[in-house]
C-alpha positions as CSV (number, residue, x, y, z in Angstrom):
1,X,-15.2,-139.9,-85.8
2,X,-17.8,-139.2,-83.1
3,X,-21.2,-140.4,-83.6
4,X,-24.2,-138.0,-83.8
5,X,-26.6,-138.4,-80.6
6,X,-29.8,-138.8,-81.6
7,X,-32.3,-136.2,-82.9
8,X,-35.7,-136.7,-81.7
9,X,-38.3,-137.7,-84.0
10,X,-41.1,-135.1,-82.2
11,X,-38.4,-132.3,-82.5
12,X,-38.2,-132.9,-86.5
13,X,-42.2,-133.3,-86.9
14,X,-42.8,-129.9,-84.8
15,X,-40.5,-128.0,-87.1
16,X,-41.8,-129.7,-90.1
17,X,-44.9,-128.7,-89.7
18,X,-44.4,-124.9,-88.8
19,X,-42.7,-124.7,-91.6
20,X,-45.0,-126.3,-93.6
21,X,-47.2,-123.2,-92.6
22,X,-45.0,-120.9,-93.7
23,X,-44.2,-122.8,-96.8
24,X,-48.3,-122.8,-97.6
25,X,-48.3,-118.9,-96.9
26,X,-45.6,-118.6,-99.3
27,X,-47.2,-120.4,-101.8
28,X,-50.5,-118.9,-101.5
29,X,-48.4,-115.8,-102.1
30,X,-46.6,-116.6,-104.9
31,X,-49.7,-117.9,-106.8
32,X,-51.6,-114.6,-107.0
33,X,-49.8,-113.6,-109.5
34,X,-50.9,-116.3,-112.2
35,X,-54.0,-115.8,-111.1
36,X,-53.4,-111.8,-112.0
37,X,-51.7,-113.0,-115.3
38,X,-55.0,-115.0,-116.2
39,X,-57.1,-111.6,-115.7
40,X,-54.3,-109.4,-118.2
41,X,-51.9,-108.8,-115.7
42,X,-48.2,-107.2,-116.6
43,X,-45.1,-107.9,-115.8
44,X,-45.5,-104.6,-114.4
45,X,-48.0,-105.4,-112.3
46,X,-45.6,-108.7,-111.1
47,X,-43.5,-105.9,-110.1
48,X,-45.6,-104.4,-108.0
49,X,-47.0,-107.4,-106.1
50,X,-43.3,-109.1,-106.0
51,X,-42.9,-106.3,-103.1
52,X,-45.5,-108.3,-101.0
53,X,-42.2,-110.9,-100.4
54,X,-40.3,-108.0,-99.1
55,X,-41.0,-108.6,-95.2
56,X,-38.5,-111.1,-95.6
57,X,-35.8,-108.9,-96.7
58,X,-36.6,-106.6,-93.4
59,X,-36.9,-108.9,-90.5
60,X,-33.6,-108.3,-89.2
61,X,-35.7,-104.8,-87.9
62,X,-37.6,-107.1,-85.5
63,X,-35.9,-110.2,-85.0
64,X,-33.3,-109.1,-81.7
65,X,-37.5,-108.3,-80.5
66,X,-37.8,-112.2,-80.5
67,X,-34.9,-113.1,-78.9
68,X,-34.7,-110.6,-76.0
69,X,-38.4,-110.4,-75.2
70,X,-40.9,-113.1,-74.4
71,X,-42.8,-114.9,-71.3
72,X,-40.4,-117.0,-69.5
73,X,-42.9,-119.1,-68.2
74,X,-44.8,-119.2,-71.4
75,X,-41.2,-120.1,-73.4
76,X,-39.0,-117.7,-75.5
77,X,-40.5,-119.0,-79.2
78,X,-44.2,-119.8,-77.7
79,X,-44.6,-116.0,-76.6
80,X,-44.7,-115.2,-80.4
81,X,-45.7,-117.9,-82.0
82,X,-48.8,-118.4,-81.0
83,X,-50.4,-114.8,-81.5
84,X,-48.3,-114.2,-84.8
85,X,-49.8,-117.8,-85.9
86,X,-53.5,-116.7,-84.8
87,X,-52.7,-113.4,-86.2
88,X,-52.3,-115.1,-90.0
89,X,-55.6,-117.2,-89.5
90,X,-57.5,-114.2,-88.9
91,X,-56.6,-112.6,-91.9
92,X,-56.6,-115.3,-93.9
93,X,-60.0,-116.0,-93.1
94,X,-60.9,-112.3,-93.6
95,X,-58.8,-112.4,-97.4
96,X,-61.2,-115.7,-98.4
97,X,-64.2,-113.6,-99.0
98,X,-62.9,-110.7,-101.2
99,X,-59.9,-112.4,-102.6
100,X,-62.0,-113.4,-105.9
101,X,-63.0,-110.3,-106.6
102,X,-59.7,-108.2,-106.1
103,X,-58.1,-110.6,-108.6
104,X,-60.7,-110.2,-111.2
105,X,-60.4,-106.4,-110.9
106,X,-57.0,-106.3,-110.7
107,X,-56.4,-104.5,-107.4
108,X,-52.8,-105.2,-107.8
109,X,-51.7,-102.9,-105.2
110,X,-54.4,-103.5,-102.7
111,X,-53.5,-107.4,-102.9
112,X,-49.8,-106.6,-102.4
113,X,-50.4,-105.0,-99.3
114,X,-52.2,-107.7,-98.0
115,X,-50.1,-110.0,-98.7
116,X,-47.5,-107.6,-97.5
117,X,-48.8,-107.7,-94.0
118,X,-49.5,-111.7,-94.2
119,X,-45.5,-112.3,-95.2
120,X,-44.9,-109.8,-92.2
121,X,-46.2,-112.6,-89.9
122,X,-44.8,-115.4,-92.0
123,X,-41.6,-113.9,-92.0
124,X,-41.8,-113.0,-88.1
125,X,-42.6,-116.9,-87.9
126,X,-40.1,-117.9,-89.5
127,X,-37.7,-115.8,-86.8
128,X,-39.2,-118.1,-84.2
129,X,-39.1,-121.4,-85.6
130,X,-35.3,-120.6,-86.8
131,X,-34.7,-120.1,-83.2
132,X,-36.7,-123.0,-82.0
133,X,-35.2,-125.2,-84.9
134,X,-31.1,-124.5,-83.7
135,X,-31.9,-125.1,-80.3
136,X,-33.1,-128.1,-80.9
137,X,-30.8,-129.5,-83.3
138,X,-27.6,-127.7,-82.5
139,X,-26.6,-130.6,-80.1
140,X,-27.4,-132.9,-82.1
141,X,-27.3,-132.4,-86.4
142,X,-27.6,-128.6,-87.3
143,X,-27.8,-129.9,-90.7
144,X,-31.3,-130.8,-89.5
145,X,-32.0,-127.5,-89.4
146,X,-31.9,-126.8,-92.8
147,X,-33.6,-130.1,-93.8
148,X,-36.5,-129.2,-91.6
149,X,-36.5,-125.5,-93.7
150,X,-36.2,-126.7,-96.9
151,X,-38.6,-129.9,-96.8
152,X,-41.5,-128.3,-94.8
153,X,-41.4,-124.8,-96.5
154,X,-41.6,-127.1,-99.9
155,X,-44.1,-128.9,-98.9
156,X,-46.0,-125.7,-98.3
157,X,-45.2,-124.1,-101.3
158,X,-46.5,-127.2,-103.1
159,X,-50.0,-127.0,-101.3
160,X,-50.6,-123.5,-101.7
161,X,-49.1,-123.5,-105.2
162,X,-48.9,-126.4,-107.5
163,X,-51.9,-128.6,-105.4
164,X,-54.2,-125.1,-105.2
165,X,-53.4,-124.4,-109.7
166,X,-54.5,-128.1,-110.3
167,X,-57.3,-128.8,-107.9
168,X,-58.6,-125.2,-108.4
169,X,-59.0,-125.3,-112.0
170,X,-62.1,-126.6,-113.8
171,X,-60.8,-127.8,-116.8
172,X,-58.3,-130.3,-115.1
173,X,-61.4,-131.5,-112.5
174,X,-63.7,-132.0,-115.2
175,X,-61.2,-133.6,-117.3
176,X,-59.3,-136.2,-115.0
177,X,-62.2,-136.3,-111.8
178,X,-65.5,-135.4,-112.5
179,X,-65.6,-137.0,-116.4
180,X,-63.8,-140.1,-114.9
181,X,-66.5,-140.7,-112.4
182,X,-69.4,-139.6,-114.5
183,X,-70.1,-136.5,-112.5
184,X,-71.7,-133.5,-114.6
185,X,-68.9,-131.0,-115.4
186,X,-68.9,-127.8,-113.8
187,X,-67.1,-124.0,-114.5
188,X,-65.2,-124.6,-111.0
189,X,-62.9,-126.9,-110.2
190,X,-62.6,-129.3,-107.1
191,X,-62.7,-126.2,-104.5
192,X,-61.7,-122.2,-105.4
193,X,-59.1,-119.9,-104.2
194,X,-61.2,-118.3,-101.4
195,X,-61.7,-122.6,-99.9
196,X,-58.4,-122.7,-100.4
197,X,-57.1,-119.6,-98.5
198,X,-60.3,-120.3,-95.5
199,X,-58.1,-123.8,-95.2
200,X,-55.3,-122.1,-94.9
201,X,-56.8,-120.0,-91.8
202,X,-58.1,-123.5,-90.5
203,X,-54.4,-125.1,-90.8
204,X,-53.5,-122.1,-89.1
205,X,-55.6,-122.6,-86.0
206,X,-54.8,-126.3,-85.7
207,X,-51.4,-126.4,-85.5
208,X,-51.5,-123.6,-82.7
209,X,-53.9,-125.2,-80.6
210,X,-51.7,-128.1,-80.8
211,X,-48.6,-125.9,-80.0
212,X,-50.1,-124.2,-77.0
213,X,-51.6,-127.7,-75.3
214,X,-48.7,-130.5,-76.8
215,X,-45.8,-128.7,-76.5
216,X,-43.5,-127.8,-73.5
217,X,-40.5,-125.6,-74.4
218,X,-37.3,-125.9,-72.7
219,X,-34.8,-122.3,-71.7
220,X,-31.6,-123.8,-72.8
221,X,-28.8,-121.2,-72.9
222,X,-25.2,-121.2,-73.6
223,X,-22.4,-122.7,-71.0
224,X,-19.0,-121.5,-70.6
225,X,-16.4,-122.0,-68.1
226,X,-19.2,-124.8,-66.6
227,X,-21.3,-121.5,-66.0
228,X,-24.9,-120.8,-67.4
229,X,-24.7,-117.7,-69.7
230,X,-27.0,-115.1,-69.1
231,X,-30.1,-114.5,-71.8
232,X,-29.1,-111.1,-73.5
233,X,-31.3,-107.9,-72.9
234,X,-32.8,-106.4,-75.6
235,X,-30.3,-103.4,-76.2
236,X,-27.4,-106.2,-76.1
237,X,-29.7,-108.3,-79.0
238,X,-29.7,-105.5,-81.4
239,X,-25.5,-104.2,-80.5
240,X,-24.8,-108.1,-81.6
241,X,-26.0,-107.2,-85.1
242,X,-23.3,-104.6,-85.2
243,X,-20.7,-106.9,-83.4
244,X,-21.0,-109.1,-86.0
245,X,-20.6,-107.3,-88.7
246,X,-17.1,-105.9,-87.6
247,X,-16.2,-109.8,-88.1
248,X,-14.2,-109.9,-91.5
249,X,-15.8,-113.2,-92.1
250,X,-19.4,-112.1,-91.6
251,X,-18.5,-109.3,-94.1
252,X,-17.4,-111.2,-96.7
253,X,-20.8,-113.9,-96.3
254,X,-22.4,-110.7,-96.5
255,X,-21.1,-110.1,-100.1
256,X,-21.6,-113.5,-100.8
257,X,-25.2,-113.7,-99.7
258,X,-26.2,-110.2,-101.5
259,X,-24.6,-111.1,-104.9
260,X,-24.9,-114.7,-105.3
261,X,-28.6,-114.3,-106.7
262,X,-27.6,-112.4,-109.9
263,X,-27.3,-115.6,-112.2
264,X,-29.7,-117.2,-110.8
265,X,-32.8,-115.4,-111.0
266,X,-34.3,-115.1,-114.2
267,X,-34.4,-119.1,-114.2
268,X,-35.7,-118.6,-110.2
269,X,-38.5,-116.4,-111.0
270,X,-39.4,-116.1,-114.5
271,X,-39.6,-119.4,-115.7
272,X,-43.2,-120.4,-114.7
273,X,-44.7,-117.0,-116.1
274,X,-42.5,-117.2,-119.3
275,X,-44.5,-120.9,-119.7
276,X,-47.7,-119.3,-119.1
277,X,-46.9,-116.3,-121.5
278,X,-45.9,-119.5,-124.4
279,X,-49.3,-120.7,-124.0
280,X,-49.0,-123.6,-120.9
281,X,-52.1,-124.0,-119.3
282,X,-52.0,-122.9,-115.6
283,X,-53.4,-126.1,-114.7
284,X,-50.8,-128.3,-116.9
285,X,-48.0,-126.1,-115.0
286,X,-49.8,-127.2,-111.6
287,X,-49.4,-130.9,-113.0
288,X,-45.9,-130.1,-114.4
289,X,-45.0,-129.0,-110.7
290,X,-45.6,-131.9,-108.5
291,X,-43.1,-134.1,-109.6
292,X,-40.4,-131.3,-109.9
293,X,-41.5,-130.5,-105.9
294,X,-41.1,-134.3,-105.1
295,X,-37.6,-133.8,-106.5
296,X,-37.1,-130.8,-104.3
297,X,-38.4,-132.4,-101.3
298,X,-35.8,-135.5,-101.8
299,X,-32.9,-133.4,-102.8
300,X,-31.9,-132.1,-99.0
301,X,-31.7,-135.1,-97.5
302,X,-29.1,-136.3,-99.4
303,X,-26.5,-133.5,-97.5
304,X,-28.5,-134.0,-94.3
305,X,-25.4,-134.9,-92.7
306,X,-22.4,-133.5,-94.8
307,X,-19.3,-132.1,-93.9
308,X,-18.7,-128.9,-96.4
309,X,-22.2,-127.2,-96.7
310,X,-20.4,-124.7,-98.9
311,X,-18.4,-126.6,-101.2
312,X,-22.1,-128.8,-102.2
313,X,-23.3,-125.1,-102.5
314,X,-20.4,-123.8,-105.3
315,X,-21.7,-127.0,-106.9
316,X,-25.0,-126.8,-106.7
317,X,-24.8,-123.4,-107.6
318,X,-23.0,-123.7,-111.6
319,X,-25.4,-126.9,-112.4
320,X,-28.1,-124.6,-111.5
321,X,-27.4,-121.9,-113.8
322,X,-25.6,-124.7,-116.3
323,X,-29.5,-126.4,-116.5
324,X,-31.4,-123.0,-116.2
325,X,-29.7,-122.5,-120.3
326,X,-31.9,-125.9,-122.2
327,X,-34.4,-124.4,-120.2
328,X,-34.8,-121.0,-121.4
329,X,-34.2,-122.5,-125.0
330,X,-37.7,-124.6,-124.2
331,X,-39.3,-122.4,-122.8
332,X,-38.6,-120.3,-126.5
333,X,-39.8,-122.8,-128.4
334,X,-42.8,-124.0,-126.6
335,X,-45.3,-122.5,-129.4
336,X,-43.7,-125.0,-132.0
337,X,-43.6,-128.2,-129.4
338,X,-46.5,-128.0,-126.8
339,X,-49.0,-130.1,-128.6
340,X,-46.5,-132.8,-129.7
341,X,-46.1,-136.1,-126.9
342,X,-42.7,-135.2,-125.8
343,X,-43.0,-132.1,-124.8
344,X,-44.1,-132.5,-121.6
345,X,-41.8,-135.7,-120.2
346,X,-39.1,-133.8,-121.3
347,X,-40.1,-130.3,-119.7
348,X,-40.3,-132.1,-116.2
349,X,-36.9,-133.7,-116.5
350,X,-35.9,-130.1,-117.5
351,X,-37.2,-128.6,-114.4
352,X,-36.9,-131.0,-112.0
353,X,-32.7,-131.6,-113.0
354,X,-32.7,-127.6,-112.7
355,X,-35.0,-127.6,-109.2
356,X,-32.6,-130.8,-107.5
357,X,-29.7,-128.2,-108.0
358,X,-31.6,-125.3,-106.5
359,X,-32.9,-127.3,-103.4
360,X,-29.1,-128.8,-102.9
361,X,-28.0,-125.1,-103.3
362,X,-30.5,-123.9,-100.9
363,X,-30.2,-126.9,-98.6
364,X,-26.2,-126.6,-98.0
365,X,-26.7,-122.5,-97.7
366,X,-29.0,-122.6,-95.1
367,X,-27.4,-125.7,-93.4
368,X,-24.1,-123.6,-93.3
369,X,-25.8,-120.4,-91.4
370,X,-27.3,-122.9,-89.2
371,X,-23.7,-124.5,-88.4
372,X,-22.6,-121.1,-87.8
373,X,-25.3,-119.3,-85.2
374,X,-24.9,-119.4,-81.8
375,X,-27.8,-120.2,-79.7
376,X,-28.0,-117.9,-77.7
377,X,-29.0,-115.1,-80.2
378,X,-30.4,-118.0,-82.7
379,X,-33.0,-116.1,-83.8
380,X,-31.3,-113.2,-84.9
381,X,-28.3,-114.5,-86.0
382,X,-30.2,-117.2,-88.3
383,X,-32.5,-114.3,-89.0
384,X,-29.4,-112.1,-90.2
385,X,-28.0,-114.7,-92.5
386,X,-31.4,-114.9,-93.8
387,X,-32.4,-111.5,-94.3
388,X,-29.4,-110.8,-96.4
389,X,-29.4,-113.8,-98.6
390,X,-33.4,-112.6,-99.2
391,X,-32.2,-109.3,-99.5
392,X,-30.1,-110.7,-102.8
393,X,-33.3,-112.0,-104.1
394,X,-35.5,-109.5,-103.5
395,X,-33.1,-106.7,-105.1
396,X,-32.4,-108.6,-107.9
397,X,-35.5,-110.3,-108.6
398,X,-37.3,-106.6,-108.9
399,X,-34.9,-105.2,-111.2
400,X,-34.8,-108.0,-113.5
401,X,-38.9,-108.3,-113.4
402,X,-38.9,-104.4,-113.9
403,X,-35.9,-104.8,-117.2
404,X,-37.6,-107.7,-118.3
405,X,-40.9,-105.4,-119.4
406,X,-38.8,-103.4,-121.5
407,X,-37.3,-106.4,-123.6
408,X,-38.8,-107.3,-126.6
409,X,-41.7,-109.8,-126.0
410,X,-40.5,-112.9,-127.6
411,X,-37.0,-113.1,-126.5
412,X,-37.4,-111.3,-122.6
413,X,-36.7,-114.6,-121.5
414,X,-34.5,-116.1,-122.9
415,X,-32.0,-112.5,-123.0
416,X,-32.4,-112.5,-118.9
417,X,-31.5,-116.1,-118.5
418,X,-28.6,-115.8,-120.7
419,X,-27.2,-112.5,-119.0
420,X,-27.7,-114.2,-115.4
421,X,-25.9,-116.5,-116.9
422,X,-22.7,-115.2,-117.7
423,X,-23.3,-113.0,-114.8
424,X,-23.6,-116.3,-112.3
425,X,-20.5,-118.0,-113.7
426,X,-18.4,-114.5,-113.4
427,X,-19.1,-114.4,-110.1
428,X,-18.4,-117.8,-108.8
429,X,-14.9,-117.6,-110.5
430,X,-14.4,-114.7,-108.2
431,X,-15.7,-116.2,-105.2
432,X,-14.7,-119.6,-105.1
433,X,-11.8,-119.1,-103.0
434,X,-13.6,-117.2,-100.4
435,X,-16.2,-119.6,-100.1
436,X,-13.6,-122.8,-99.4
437,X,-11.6,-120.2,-97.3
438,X,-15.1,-119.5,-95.2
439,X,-15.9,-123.3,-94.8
440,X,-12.4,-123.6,-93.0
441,X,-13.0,-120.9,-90.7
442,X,-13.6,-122.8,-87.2
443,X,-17.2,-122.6,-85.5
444,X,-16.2,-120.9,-82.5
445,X,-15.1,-117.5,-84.3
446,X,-18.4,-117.0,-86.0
447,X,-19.7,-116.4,-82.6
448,X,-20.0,-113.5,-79.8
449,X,-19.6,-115.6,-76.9
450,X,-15.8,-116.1,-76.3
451,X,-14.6,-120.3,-76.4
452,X,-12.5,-122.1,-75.1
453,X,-11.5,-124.5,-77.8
454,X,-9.9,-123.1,-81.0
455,X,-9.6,-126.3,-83.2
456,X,-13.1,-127.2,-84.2
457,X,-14.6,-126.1,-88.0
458,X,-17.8,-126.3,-89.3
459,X,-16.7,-129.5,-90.7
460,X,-16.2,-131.1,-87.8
461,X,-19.4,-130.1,-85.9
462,X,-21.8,-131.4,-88.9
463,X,-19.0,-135.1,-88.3
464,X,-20.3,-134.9,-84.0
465,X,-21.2,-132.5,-81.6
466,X,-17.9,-131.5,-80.8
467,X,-16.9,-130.5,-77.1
468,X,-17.7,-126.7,-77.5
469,X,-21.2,-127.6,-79.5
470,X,-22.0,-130.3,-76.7
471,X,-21.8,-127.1,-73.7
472,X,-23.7,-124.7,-76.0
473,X,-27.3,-126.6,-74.8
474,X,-27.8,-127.7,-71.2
475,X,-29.6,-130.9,-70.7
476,X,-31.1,-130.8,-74.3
């Protein structure tokens, strides 16, 4: 078995961290609407703001723009990094000092387009850094790519979610800080939402400064027949979309990708809100959180270098919706349990069994599309794979968010877990066969660009770069 070359430490930090910004974005995001709960919020009204996340579900519209156009000399992911990342601190800064006040009003549909425009950027980010992340890695470990994604973005997510709840809230900091130390208690906590969303801005400006002065990217493009490819124009970028979807096995990725989310998302999304409806305190769920995100963080990096992304996601996949069922039936009888010891060691173990399975799923996913995009359209293609398994999400999440209202109040939960459910495990039994028969579909037929070799799989590139992967990057 060939040996992996060597992925440069700086390579995995860079990525890390502009992931980490989108990841805090993301969290920020998907906070707001406890904070609109606290204030008499509906699920109605998580509806509504659950269409700020849709930017993510539309980047495809964009994303041939980042690959075809950009400043040579500046390099093809700098050219849009760094004013969509100075772009997001500016509004950031501009959302700390009315945040507050939209929340307490409940200017639902004012914050959602906001937030709208905010996940526009993140999302465009996230085109870049895709981009930037299988150039880097492709040579080398795509499965880096995905570990990058999934470890940053988490980290994120925990410092604009779980760390921003607990910090945030006065009852904890008077509780476990300020009484501790003998400080006089206070009706805010450590720092409040607008702090949080002004560092947010700052983190923002940091990490492009260091970008724009620390950073030197390379033009690496495609080689066949010991000939440099040409970068394709802009015209060429969006026909590839359409290329590619005449592939049968793109097709069916694409059904796999737009229905996989239907058992999975009334654990996925409703579970924290269903806790705060049974009477959790937003600041215990903050607490609950940060072990269940230290699972989430470790998870990837136990596939970081295997050999069937999709087969670990099938697994991945049941035990999710397998632990999403004591779940729901916890969540039910939280009234009866929550002041008793137990309840909380055993609701972490509960969540973070159910979130190892969900980072594994979303790890091995993500890893796959990375295995399969060719580097010359990274961006898009990554983007593509992306956008639809978002899309999934997005569809599904609003129409069970939107059905959910209309069940009756005590048992909304527990019915839409138990339906995605039966749902999930329908659909795997359908799909199992074209998910093994799409991991043995070799590399080189997922792409454009014609190659030579016909023999190499996605398994083997994640064993070595194999001899078509080692000419897709010149002197990486």
């Amino acid at each position: 078995m060939v040996a992996h070359a060597r992925t440069p430490s700086s390579s995995i930090l860079l990525i890390l961290a502009l992931y980490f910004l989108q990841g805090m974005n993301l969290g920020i995001t998907s906070s707001i609407p406890l904070f609109l709960i606290a204030h008499g919020a509906t699920w109605k009204d998580r509806g509504t703001f659950n269409f700020a996340f849709y930017p993510f579900s539309l980047k495809l519209i964009w994303a041939p723009l980042i690959d075809a156009l950009y400043v040579k000399r500046f390099g093809r992911r700098k050219s849009w990094l760094i004013p969509i990342q100075l772009s997001a601190a500016v509004i950031l800064l501009f959302l700390s000092f009315y945040v507050e006040s939209f929340i307490e009003n409940l200017r639902t549909i004012l914050l959602a387009v906001i937030f709208f425009a905010i996940v526009v950027l993140t999302a465009t980010q996230d085109i870049c850094v895709d981009g930037l992340a299988i150039s880097l890695f492709t040579a080398t470990n795509p499965q880096w790519t995905s570990t990058s994604q999934t470890v940053g973005q988490t980290m994120g997510r925990f410092m604009g979610s779980s760390f921003l709840l607990t910090f945030e809230s006065a009852n904890f900091t008077n509780r476990f800080i300020r009484e501790p130390l003998s400080i006089t208690p206070k009706e805010s906590g450590l720092f409040s939402l607008q702090q949080f969303v002004r560092f947010a801005a700052l983190a923002f400006l940091i990490v492009t400064t260091c970008l724009i002065f620390f950073f030197r990217e390379k033009e690496n493009l495609p080689i066949v027949d010991d000939e440099e490819t040409e970068s394709l124009s802009l015209t060429e970028t969006y026909l590839s979309i359409f290329k590619l979807f005449k592939k049968k096995c793109i097709q069916q990725l694409t059904l796999v990708s737009l229905l996989a989310p239907m058992g999975i998302i009334a654990v996925n999304y409703m579970t924290p809100l269903a806790l705060l409806n049974q009477g959790v305190p937003r600041e215990n769920l903050a607490l609950v959180n940060i072990p269940v995100t230290l699972v989430a963080i470790v998870a990837p990096l136990a596939i970081r270098h295997t050999e069937s992304p999709l087969r670990w996601f099938a697994g991945s996949y049941i035990a999710y919706i397998i632990t999403g069922i004591p779940i729901a039936a916890y969540v039910y009888y939280t009234p009866s349990m929550i002041s008793t010891s137990y309840y909380y060691p055993i609701l972490i173990l509960l969540l973070a069994c159910n979130e190892f399975c969900n980072a594994l799923r979303f790890s091995a996913q993500i890893g796959f599309f990375a295995a399969i995009s060719e580097p010359r359209i990274g961006g898009t293609y990554m983007t593509l794979l992306v956008t639809l398994h978002n899309a999934g999400f997005a569809i599904h999440s609003s129409i069970v968010l939107y059905i959910a209202n209309w069940l009756p109040k005590n048992y909304d939960f527990v019915i839409a877990t138990g339906a995605c459910t039966i749902i999930g495990i329908i659909w795997l039994g359908f799909s199992f066969r074209t998910l093994k028969r799409l991991q043995e579909i070799p590399t080189h037929e997922w792409y454009l660009l014609p190659m030579q070799h016909s023999d190499d799989t996605v398994k083997s590139n994640e064993q070595g770069p194999s001899d078509h992967r080692a000419s897709l990057m010149a002197d990486e």
